[in-house]
N, C-alpha and C positions, 0 to 999 in steps of 0.2 A: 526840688532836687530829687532827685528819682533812686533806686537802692543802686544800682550798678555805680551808680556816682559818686554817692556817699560811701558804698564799701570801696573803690579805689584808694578816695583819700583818707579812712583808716587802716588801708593797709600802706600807705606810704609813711604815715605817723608812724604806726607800729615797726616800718623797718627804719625811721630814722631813729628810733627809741633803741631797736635792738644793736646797732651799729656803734649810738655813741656807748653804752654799757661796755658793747664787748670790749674797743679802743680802750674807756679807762678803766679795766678788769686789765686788759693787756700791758699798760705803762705802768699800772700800782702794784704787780705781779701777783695778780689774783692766785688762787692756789689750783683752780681748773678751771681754766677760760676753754668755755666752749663755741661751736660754729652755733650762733643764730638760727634760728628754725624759718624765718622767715616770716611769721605769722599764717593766719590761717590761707586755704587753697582757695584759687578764684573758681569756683563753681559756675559762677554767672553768665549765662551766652549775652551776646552782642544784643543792645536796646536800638529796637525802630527810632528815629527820633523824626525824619521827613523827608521827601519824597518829589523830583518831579517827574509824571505832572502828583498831584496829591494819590494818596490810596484812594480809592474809588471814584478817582476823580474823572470827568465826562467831558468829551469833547476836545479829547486831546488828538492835536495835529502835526504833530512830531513824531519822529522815529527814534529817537532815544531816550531812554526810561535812566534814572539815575537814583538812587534809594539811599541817603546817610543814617549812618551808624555811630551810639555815643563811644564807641573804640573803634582800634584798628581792627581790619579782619579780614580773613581771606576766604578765596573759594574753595573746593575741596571736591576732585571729580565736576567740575560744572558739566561737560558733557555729558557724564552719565547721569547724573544728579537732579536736572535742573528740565522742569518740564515746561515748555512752552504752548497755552493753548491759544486761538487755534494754530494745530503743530504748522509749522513753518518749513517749507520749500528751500530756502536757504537757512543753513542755521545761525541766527546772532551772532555778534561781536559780544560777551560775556567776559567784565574785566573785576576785578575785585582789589580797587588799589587804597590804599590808604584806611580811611573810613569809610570808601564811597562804595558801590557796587555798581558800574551801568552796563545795560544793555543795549544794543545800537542795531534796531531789526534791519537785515536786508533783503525779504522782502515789501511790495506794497501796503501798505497800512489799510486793513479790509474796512470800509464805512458802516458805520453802526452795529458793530462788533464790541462785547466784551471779550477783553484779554488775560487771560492770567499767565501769572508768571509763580510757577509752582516750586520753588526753592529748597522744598523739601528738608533735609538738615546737611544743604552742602554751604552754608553760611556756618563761620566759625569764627572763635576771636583769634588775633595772633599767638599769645603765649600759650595759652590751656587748654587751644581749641576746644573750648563748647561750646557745642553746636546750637544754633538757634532752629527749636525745631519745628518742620510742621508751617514753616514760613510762607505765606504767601502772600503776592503784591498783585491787585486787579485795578482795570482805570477800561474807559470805553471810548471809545470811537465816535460813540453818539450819545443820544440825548438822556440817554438812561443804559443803566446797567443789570443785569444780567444777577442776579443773587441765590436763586436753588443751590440745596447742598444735595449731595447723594453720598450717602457712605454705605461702610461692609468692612469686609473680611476675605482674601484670598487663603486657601489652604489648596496643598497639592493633595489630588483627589485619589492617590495610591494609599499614601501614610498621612493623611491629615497634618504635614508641617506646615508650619506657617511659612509664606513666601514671599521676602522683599525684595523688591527691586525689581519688581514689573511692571508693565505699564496697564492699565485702568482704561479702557476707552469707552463713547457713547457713539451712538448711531442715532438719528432721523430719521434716517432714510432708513424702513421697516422693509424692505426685500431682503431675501436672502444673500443675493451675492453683495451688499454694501461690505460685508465683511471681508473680502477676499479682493476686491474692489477699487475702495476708495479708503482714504484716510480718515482717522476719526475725527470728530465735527468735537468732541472736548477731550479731554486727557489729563491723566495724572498719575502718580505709580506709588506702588504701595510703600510703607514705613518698616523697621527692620522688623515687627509683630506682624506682619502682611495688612495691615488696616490701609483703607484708601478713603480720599476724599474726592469726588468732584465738585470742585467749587464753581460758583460761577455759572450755574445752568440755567437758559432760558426755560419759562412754562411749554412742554408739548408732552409726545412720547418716545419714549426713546430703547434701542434694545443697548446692551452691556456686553463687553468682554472683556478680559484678560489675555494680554498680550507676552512672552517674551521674544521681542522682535529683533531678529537678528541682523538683519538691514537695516534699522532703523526709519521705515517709513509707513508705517501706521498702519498695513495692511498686512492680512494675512495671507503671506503668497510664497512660504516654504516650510512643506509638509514639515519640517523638525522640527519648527516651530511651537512653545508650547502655549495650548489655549483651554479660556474657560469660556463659558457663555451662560447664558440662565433664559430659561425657557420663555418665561414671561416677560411684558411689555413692563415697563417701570414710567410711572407720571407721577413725579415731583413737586412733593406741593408742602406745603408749609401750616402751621398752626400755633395760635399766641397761647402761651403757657406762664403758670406761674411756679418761683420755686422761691426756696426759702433760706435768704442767707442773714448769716449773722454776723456782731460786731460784737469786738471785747476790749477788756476796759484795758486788761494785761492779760499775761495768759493762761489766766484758767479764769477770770469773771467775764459773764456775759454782760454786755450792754444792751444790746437792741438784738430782736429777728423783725427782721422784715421780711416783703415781701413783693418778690421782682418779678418784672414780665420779660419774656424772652421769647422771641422765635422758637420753632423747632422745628427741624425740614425731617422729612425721611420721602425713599426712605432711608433707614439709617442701621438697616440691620442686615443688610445684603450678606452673604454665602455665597460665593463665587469657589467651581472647584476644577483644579490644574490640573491639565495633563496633556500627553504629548501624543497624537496618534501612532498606532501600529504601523510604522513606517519603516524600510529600509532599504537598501539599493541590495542588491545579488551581486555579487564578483566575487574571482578567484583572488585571492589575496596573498599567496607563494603556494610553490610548489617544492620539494625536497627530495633528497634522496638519504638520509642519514646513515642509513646501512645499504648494503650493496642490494637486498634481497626486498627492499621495503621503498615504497613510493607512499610520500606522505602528499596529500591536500588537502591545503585550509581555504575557508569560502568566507568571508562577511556576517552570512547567516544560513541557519542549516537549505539547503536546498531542495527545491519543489521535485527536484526528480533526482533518481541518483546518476551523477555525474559518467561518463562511458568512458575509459582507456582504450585507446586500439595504437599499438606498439607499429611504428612507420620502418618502414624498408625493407620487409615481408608483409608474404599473404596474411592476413585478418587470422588472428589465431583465438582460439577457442579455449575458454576455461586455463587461463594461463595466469589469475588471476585469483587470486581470498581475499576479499575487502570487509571491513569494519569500518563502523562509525562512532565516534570518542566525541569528546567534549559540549556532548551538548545538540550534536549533530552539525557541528562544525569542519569537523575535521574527517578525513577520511582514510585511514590506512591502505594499501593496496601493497599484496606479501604476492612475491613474483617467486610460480612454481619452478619457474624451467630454470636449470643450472646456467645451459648454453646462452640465455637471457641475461640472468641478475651477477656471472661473472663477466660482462661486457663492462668496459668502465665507462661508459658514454649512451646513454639512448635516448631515443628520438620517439616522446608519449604525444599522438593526437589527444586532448583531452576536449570533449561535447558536454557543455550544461548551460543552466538558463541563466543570462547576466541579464541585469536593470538598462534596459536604453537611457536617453536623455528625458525620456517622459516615465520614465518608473515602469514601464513596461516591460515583462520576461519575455527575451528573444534566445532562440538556439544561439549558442558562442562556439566556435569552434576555435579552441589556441592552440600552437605545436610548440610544445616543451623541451629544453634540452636537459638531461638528469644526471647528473655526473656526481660520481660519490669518491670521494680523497679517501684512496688508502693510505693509514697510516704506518710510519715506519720502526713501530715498534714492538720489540721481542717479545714473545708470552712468557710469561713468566713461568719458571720448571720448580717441580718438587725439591728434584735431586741432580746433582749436576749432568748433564745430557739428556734426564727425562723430558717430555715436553709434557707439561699441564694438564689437564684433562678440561676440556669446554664444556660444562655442563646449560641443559637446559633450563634458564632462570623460571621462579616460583614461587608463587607470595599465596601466603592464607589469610583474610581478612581479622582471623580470631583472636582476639586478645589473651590475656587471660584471665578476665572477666567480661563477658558479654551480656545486653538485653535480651530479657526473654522474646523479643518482638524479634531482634537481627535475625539478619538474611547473613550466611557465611560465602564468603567470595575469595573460588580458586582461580588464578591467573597465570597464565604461561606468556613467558619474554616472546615466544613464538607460536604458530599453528602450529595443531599437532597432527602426525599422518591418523589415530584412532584415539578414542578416549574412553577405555574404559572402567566405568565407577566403581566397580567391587577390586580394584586396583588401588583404593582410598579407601582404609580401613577405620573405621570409626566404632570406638569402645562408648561403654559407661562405665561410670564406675557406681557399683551396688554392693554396701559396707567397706570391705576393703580389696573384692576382687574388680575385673575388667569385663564386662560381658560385649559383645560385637552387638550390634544394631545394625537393620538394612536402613539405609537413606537413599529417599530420589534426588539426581544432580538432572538440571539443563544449561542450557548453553547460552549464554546471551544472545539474546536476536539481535542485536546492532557488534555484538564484539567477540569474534571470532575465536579468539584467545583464553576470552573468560567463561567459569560457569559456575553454577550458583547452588547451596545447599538450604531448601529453605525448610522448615522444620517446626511447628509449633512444639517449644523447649517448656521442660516443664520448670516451675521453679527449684532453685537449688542443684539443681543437677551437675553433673560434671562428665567432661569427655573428656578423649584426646584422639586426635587423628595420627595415623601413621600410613607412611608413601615411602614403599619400598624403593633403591634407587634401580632405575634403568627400568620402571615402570610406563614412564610417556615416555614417546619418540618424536622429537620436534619434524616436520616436512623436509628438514636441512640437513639431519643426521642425527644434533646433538640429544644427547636423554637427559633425564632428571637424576639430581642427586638425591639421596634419604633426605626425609622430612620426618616428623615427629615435634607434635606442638599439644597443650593440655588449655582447654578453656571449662568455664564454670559458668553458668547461669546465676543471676544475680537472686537471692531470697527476697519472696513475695513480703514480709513486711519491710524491705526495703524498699518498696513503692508506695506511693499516693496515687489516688483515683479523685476525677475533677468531672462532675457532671453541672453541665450550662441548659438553664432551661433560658428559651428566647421569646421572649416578647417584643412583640414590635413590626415584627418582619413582615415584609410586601408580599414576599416567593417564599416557595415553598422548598426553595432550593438556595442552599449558600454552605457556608465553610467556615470553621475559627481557627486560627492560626496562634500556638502558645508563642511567645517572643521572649527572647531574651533581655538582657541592661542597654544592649547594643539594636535592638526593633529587627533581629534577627530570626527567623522562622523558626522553631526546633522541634515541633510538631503540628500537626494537621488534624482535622475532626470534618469528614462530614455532615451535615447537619441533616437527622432523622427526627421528623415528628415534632420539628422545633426544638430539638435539643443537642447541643453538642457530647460526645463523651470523650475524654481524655483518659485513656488507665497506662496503669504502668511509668507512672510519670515518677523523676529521681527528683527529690526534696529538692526545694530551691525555691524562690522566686522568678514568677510569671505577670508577664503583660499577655494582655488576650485581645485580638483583633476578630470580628466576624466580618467579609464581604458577602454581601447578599448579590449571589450568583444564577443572572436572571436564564443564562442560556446553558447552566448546568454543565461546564469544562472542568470546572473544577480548578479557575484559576481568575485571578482578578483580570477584569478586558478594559483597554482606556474607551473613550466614548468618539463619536465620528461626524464633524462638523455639518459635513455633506449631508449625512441622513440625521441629522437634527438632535443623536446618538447620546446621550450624556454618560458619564463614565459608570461603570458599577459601584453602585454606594459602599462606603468600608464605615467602621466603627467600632474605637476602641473603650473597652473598660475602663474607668476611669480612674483605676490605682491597683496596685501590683497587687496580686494574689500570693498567699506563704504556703507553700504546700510543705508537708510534715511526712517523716516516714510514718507507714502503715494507717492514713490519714486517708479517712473517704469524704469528699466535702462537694455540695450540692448548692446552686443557689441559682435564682432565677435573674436576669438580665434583661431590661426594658430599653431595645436600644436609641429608644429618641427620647428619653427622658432626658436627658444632657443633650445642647446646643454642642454642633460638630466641633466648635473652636476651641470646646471646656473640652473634650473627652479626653485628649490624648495626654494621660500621666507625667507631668515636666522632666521627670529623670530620663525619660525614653525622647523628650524632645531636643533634636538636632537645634535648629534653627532658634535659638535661644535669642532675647532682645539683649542688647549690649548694657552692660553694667551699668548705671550713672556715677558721674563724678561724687562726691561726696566732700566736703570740707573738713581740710586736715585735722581741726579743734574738734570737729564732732564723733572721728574716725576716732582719737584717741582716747575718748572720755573710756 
């Protein structure tokens, strides 16, 4: 009698026990007759009990596979779920009724083939759904079967998450294009921990990837596709082992250790790591006119040249035009000088940039836009009855009133201005209790025409205030600026900590660490000099610390490029938060391949978390 069988029929005792109590508690007017708990939770997945043709069974001449179960139970995702090697042209008839589970391949049954049927944890019982996990059912074609294991680890190779629900494939065929090519010759996908199995592998050589296949056909043959590969050939092979298990008499006396033999395949400790190439198409993605005076364009991604306006139904006009570029170099403002222009309520913008063909190729585009801006029909609002409001020209100073001594301060205008200039922005200190004036240099944004920038090495503790007299700037359009007057302070130096990383380990001599937040959020940068990272000026909290070892020195992590054989740039994190303290100097050295990549990354910082296990109700309560 096996445990799923016997705990059934304790838990049907236990609830006919709890039934009849409650009945005569109920008719003898117990004093609080309560609801039955039901006894304890069925934790239990579904038991194998058999199979046709048998598991590992040889010389099967049939196309439908059928596997019973000691309960009922269902499928759960069979399509995504459930992996068929070798992957199949047509996909199965896959049913999960009663106890039973069958499969009904359509098509040909390949001769002398091992099959697996990788089930993964999409087998469940009816009531509690738990899953049977990690399931899998193989039988062969011919005279023998196919038994090598290959295992590992998928992590995505940006932020080391673990990554489930991909597919695992192997290759034979050792050319390069197999991969791009042809279908994989076995398959399996990984566990919600990203762990993978192939089971079932014949002796040869074989190369490996990681698939998420968007087509679903075993190839990789659309660039968003994301993929791992591993440089190395893998030959699969096995070794008798012994390990040591023990029996107990109850449960805390030993009775016996023995000592068992077992296979052991690897290999069994693969590193596979994800990512998606530098891919994207170019196109213009809308065009706008939100104000009468402003032509806005957004593109897909920023673009390899800047995009040309030439205004239709006159001569080519000249400098008719201030353009900025915002979000990233997505988007692109274009502030229209000429009156007789941007009060037209309709125009007709040729607009020339580079769009992605159907082969990902930048070709000149040429599109004609129509740009129509809706006036609205509503009154401005007046002071005083008949006055009309004054339109001032909008004004933002980036200054709080506590900033870092590191900020960069940022003035912006709602519009271009016809001149700008800086001693028209007065800026104090304050020294004991008077205001003294300070010269500051401002520039201008090179992508944004509007903006300009005070940057300043602040000393600690200090304090300013800017004052902007009104009717100082003059927007291109008329309006001026209102008074402004704002007071900010520099933060006091022992309210910083200072974080020196010495690094060990590293390939190049070039790379970067990234402080993270709870969230695996950037919130500072360090390049890395002499092997060492420095962080100063850092506000108390808790830190996660990521280095990418940055072979081509951008100063930014790069994914890796199947074509050129590319692997991604190595990242690696620290293996537990760091506590930074005010006025706190703290130095320590970092060995970054002392931790396997799948240990490093701190669990409170990991996304990709394995799903809970069920637990039994009696054990939950104790």
């Amino acid at each position: 009698m096996n445990r799923k069988f016997y705990f059934n029929i304790v838990k049907n005792i236990v609830l006919s026990i709890s039934a009849a109590a409650y009945i005569h508690c109920y008719l003898c007017g117990c004093a609080s007759p309560g609801v039955p708990s039901g006894g304890a939770y069925d934790v239990e997945p579904p038991v194998y009990l058999r199979s046709i043709p048998d598991q590992e069974g040889l010389n099967f001449q049939g196309n439908k596979v059928e596997i019973f179960f000691d309960e009922l139970i269902k499928l759960e995702k069979p399509g995504e779920k459930i992996i068929i090697t070798p992957p199949q042209k047509m996909m199965p008839v896959i049913k999960g009724q009663g106890r039973k589970v069958s499969v009904a391949f359509q098509d040909s049954m390949i001769p002398n083939t091992t099959y697996t049927l990788d089930f993964t944890n999409s087998i469940v019982d009816n009531n509690e759904k738990n899953p049977l996990e990690n399931f899998s059912f193989a039988f062969s074609t011919g005279e023998s079967l196919d038994s090598l294991v290959i295992a590992g680890k998928l992590l995505n190779a940006e932020n080391l998450e673990p990554m489930p629900n991909i597919l695992i494939g192997l290759h034979s065929d050792l050319s390069d294009t197999a991969f791009v090519k042809n279908p994989f010759l076995r398959t399996t996908q990984t566990n919600d921990k990203g762990e993978f199995w192939v089971r079932n592998v014949a002796h040869g050589s074989y190369h490996i990837f990681a698939l998420k296949d968007a087509n679903r056909n075993y190839i990789f043959d659309q660039p968003a596709e994301d993929i791992a590969f591993l440089d190395s050939l893998i030959v699969p092979s096995f070794d008798l082992r012994t390990r040591q298990d023990t029996t107990f008499t109850d449960s805390l006396s030993v009775d016996t250790i023995i000592n068992v033999a077992y296979n052991h395949f690897s290999p069994d400790h693969l590193r596979l790591f994800l990512f998606k190439e530098s891919f994207g198409r170019h196109y213009l993605v809308k065009s706008e006119r939100q104000k009468k005076q402003l032509i806005t364009l957004s593109f897909s991604l920023p673009p390899q040249a800047s995009p040309q306006l030439h205004l239709l139904g006159q001569d080519k006009l000249q400098d008719w035009l201030i353009s900025d570029n915002t979000e990233g170099g997505t988007i692109f403002n274009y502030w229209i000088k000429d009156s007789t222009i941007f009060n037209k309520d309709s125009l007709k913008v040729e607009v020339i940039y580079l769009k992605s063909d159907s082969l990902n190729q930048l070709l000149e585009q040429v599109d004609t836009i129509n740009l129509s801006v809706r006036r609205a029909n509503i009154p401005k609002k007046t002071k005083n009855k008949g006055e009309e409001e004054i339109e001032f020209l909008g004004l933002q100073v980036s200054a709080q009133s506590t900033i870092e001594v590191f900020d960069t301060i940022k003035i912006k205008f709602a519009e271009p201005l016809l001149n700008f200039y800086s001693d028209s922005i007065r800026i104090e200190q304050k020294v004991d209790t008077l205001w003294e004036a300070r010269n500051f240099q401002f520039r201008q944004d090179s992508l944004d025409a509007t903006s300009y920038f005070l940057t300043q090495p602040w000393a600690y503790g200090s304090e300013f205030r800017i004052r902007i007299d009104s009717a100082s700037f003059k927007s291109i359009y008329g309006p001026w600026n209102n008074k402004y007057e704002g007071m900010f302070k520099i933060r006091e130096e022992e309210e910083y900590s200072h974080l020196d990383i010495d690094i060990e380990g590293a390939s190049s001599d070039y790379g970067f660490g990234e402080l993270l937040d709870a969230s695996d959020r950037v919130v500072r940068k360090a390049v890395m000099q002499n092997k060492e990272l420095v962080f100063s000026n850092l506000k108390p909290g808790k830190y996660y610390l990521r280095f990418v070892e940055d072979l081509n020195n951008n100063h930014k992590w790069d994914a890796g490029k199947y074509s050129e054989k590319r692997q991604s740039e190595k990242v690696f994190y620290y293996h537990e938060a760091i506590e930074m303290r005010q006025n706190w100097e703290l130095r320590q050295t970092w060995n970054i391949l002392e931790i396997d990549a799948d240990k490093q990354k701190p669990l409170e910082i990991t996304k990709n978390k394995p799903e809970a296990k069920k637990t039994n109700r009696n054990e939950t309560q104790k």
